[in-house]
N, C-alpha and C positions, 0 to 999 in steps of 0.2 A: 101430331107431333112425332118427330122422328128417333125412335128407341136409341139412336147413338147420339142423340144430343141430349139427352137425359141423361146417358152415362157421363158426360163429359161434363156437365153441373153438377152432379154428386160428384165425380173426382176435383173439381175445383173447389166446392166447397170441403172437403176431407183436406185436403192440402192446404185450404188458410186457416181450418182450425189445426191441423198440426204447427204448422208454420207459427199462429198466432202462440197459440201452449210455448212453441220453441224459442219468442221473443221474451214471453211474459218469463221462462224458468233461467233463464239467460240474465233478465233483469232481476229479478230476485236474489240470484246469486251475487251478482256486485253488489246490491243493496247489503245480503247478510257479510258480506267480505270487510266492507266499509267498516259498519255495524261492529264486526270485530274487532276491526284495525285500533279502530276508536276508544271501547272499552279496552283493550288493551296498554294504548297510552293511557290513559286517564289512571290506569289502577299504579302503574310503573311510578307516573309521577305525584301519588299521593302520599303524603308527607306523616308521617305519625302522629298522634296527638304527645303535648308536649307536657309533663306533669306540673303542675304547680310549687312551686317552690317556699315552701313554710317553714324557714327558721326556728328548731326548737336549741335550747341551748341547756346544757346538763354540765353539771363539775363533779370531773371526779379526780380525788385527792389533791384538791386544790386547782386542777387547772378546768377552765373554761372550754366545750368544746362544744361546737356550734355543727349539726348535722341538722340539713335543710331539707330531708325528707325521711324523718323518724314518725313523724307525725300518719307515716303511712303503714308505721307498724301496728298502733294502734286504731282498730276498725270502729272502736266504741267514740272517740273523741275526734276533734280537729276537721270534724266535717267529712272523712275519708268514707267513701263508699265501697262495696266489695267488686264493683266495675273498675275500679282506680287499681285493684292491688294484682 
């Protein structure tokens, strides 16, 4: 076997595995870009949660006044957890 066709199969193979690495890190990086693009709509268009609306109704000095989220003042009653407030 002739010592310069052996060099010449080692350079060929060094050259598809760079080559190979240089498609595979090329592909990866679209991949992570996407990835991003993605999570970034998805976060933009997510919507808050909306609180519950519980009618409590209190009078004072005779008139009726009807506030719909008192019941989130107190943590002890009305089912409110301390994730809610």
């Amino acid at each position: 076997m002739d010592i310069t066709r052996i060099g010449m199969n080692c350079r060929l193979r060094v050259f598809l595995l760079f080559a190979s690495f240089a498609c595979f890190m090329l592909l990866l990086r679209h991949t992570l870009a996407v990835a991003a693009s993605q999570d970034s709509d998805t976060a933009a268009h997510t919507r808050q949660p909306v609180a519950p609306v519980r009618a409590v109704t209190k009078e004072y000095f005779g008139t009726k006044v009807v506030d719909p989220y008192r019941y989130m003042e107190n943590l002890k009653g009305f089912g409110a957890t301390t994730s809610q407030v």
